[in-house]
N, C-alpha and C positions, 0 to 999 in steps of 0.2 A: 504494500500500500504506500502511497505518496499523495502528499497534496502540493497542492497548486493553488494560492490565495483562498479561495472561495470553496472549494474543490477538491474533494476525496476520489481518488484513483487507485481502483482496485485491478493486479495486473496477475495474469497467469506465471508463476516461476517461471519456466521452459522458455515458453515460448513470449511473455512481455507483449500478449495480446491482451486487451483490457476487456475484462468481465464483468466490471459496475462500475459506475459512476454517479457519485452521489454530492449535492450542492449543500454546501450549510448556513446557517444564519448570516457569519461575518467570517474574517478571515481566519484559517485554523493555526494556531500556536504550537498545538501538540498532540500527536494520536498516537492507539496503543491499541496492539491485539489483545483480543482476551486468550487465556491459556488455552483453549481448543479452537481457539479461532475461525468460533462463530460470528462473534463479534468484534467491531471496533469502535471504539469513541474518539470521540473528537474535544481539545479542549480548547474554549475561545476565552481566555484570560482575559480578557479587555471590557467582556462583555456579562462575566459571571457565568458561561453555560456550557454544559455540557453535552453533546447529542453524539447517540448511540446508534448505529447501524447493524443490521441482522445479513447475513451474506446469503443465510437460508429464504430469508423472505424480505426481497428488497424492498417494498412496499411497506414494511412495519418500522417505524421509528419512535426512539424515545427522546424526551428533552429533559434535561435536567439545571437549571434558574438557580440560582444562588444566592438573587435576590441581590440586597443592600448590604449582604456579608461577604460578599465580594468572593477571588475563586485565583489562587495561587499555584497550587497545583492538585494534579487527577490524577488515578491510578486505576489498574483494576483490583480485585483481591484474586488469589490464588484460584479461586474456584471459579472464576470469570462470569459468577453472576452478581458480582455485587460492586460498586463504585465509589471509593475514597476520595473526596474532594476535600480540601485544605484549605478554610478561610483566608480572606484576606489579615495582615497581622498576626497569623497563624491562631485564631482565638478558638478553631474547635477546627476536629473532623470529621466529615458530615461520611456515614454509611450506607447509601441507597442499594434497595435491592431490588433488581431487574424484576425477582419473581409474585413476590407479596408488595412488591411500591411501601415496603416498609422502610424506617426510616432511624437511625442510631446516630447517638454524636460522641464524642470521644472529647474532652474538654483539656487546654492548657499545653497539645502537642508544641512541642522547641521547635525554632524555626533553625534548621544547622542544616548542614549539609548531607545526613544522612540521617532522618529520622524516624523511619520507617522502616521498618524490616520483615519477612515473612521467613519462616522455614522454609527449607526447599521440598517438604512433603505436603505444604501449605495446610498444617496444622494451625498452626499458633503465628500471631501476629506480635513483634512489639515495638512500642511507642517510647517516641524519648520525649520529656515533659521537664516544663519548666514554672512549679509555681513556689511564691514565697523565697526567691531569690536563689532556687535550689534547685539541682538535676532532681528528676525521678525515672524509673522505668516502668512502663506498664506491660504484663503480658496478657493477649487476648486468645479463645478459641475462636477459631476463624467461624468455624460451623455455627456460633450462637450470637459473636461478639462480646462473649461474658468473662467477664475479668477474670484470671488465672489469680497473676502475682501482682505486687505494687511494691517495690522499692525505692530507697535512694541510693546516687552513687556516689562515690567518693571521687566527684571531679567539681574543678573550678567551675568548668564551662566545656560543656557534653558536646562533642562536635559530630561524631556518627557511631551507628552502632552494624552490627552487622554477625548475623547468624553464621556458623560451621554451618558445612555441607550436611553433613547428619543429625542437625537439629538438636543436639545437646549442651553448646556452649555459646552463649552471646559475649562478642566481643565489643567493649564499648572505652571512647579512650577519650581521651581531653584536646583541649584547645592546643595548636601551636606552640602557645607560648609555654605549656607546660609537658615535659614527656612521660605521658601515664598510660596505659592500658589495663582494663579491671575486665576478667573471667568471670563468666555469672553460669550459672547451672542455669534449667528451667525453671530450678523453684525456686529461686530467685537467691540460694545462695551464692556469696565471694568465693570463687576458685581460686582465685590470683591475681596479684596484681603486681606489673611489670613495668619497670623503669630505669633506662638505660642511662640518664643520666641528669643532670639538672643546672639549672638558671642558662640554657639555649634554647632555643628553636627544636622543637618535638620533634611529632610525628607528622607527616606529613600525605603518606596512604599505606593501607593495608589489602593482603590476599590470603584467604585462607586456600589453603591445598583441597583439590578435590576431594582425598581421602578424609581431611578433617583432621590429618595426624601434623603437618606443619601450620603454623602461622608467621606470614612474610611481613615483615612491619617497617616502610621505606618512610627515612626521617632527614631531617635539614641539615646533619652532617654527611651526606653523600653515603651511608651507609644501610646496607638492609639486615636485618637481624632477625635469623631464624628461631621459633618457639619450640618446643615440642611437646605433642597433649597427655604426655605424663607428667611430667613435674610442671609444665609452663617455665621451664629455665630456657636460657637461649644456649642453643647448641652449638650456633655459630655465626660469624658476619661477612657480608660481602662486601670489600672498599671496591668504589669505583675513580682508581686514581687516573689522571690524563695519561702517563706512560702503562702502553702493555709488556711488561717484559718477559713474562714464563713463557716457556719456549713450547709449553704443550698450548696454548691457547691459540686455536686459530683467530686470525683477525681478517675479514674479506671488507676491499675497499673500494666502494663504486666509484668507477673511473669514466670516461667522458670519453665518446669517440664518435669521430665525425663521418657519417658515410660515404662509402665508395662509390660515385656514379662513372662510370664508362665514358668518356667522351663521345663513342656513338652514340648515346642514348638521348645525347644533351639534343634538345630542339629549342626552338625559340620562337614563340613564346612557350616556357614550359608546359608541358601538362600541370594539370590538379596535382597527381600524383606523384608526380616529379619535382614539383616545387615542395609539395608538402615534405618530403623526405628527403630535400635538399636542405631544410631548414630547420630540419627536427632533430637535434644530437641523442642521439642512443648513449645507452649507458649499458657495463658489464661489471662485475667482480672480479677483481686478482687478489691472488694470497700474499699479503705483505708480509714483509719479513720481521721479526722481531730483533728490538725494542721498536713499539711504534708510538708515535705521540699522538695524541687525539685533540679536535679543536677543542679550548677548554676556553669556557666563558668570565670572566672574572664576575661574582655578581654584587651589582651595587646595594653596598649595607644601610643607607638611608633611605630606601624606598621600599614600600608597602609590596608584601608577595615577593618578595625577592625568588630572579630564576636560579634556586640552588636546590638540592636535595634531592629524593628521590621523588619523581611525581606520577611515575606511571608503575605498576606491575603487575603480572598474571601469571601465572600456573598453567603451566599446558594439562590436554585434560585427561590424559596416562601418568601424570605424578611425576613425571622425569624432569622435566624442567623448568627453568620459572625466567621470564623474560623481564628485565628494568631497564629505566631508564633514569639518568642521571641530570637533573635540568642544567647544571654546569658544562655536561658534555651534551649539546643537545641535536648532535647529529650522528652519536651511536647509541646503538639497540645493543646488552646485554644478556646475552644466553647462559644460564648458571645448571650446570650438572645436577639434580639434587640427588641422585643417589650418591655420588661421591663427594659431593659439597664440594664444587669447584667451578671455576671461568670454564667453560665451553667452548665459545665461541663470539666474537661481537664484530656486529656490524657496522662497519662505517661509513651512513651515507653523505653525499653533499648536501643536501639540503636539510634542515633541522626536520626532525620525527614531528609529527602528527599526532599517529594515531600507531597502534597494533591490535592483535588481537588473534589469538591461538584459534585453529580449524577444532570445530568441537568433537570431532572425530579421531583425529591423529595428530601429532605433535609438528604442525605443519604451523608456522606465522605468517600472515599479512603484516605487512610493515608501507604506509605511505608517508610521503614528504614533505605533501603540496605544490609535486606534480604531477605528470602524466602520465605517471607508472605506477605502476606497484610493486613491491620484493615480497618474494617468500623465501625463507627459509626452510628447510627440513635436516635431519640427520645428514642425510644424502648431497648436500650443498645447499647453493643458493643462488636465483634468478632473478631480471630484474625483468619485468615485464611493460611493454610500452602500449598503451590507451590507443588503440585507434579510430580517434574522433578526429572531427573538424576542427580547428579552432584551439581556443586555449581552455581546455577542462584539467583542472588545478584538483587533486584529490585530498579533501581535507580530515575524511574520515570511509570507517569501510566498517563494515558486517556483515559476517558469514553465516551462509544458510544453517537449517541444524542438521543437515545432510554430512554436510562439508564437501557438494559437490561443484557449489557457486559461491560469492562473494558481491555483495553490493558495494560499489564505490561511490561516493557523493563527491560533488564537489558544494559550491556554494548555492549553484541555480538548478545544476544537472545532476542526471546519477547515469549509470549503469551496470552491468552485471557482467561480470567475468565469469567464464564455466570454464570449470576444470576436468579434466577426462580421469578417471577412475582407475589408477593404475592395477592389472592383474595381478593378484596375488599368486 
């Protein structure tokens, strides 16, 4: 699905022939498949509303008004019949249910950056709250919306929380300015609480492991610090310095090369074709040799968000590796061993990273730059693949099917779909 101002466009995978087309009130800000992906919503921020689309019966629509409480952010819940809307001011969260039009509100949710969370069995919801100058956590069952647990946490200022893959440990950690992370069971007991160090710049993102047995915890000293779900001690750290020097660590460096045309081929005026590939520099990987230096950014200490630290990481989804990025280095990609807790591999492109994002199938990455390619990586090497569109489509982000047979690429205006052929096993 894609919109287009006004305009919900619902397109076949394969083939990108369009199956529905559906117009909404104003223009769309945000839409979301439900979990079986009967449905999609739409959210028009601006306007308070939220409307619902059925793909089974395009003729049935739902609107959901928000009235003069205005409408921040939309979700669905796990079970894809029911809709989470976040007041303006974040003063409540409003529970609409597709099926009964019943109606639940959830009072005092923290306006942070991750304040929502669902199991991945989509049992249990919880909520990060802030009343009386104070974090709390609430846990919900999804099936009822009836309180579990209600705690407090032992942070300054709750910044996001976020469930293990297997549903028995909420991770939830503090502001920047402080470097804390607190272990919570379901019942709302303290498992643990971890901290690496103090009066700097925290944490800055976390990844739990598919398994649920690591936690990756990437903070403002360039450094990532592994957990592990027995004791919650750290078992180990990854520095991300600007020189690679170990000699087991491949380093692949996209390099620039200008294409060969034939002098027969030359005409005048060129073809399309010939101009366009006369002007378009291809890029490839070679294996540099060690020590290599990476571009490294100095980052400025008087300004708000400073680019330093870890800002990106993920777990491929077989447990074997975990990909970072360092915003000091911000045009290589990071591939770390986890079974052997080691550097891998890292990539170094020309243009600053984007975006990643692991094949949810196999240990395969998308990696764009904010151009006209894309790189994957695999065990087996690494390619850079070039866009062939018109024009200048700049790729600023990607997502992969849950196939992992295609990959959507965005730019700013455009998208399209890269298909991958299924290698025999």
């Amino acid at each position: 699905a894609s919109c287009v101002q006004y305009r919900l466009v619902v397109r076949d995978v394969n083939t990108l022939q369009i199956l529905q087309l559906y117009t909404c009130l104003d223009q769309i800000q945000y839409i979301e498949w439900s979990s079986d992906s009967l449905f999609i919503l739409c959210a028009m921020y601006k306007r308070g509303i939220v409307q619902v689309w059925s793909l089974e019966q395009p003729d049935w629509h739902c609107k959901i008004d928000e009235g003069s409480a205005g409408l921040v952010a939309s979700c669905w819940s796990p079970d894809g019949r029911h809709i989470l809307n976040t007041t303006e001011f974040h003063l409540r969260i409003t529970v609409w249910s597709l099926c009964t039009k019943s109606v639940s509100y959830i009072k005092y949710p923290k306006a942070c950056q991750q304040g929502i969370a669902f199991t991945k069995d989509g049992r249990y919801m919880a909520v990060a709250e802030r009343r009386d100058c104070k974090d709390f956590i609430s846990i919900f069952v999804c099936s009822d919306w009836q309180l579990l647990r209600h705690f407090d946490t032992e942070t300054q200022d709750l910044f996001g929380i976020e469930w293990a893959p297997n549903g028995c440990v909420l991770a939830a950690w503090d502001t920047c300015l402080e470097y804390k992370i607190l272990l919570y069971s379901l019942d709302g007991r303290l498992l643990s609480t971890y901290r690496a160090y103090e009066w700097s710049l925290g944490i800055k993102s976390i990844a739990w492991s598919p398994s649920s047995q690591f936690l990756a915890i990437g903070s403002y000293d360039e450094k990532v610090r592994i957990l592990n779900h027995v004791t919650w001690k750290k078992i180990t750290e990854f520095e991300h310095p600007a020189t690679i020097t170990n000699t087991k660590t491949i380093v692949y460096k996209e390099v620039e090369k200008s294409p060969s045309v034939e002098t027969e081929r030359l005409s005048f005026p060129p073809t399309r074709a010939l101009a366009s590939s006369l002007f378009s520099t291809q890029s490839k990987y070679d294996i540099a040799q060690v020590p290599v230096s990476l571009h490294y950014i100095k980052p400025v200490a008087d300004r708000a968000n400073p680019k330093m630290g870890i800002g990106m990481l993920a777990f491929s989804p077989d447990n074997c590796f975990l990909a970072t990025k360092n915003d000091n280095i911000p045009n290589a990609v990071w591939i770390w061993d986890i079974q052997k807790l080691k550097l891998f591999v890292v990539l170094e492109q020309l243009c600053a990273i984007q975006s990643f994002q692991w094949d949810p199938r196999q240990p395969r990455l998308a990696v764009c730059t904010g151009n006209s390619k894309v790189y994957l990586w695999s065990p087996a090497g690494c390619v850079s693949v070039q866009v062939p569109t018109e024009g200048d489509f700049q790729i600023v982000s990607l997502s992969w099917h849950s196939s992992g047979d295609s990959v959507a690429l965005l730019s700013k205006d455009n998208f399209c779909v890269c298909y991958l052929e299924r290698e025999e096993v």
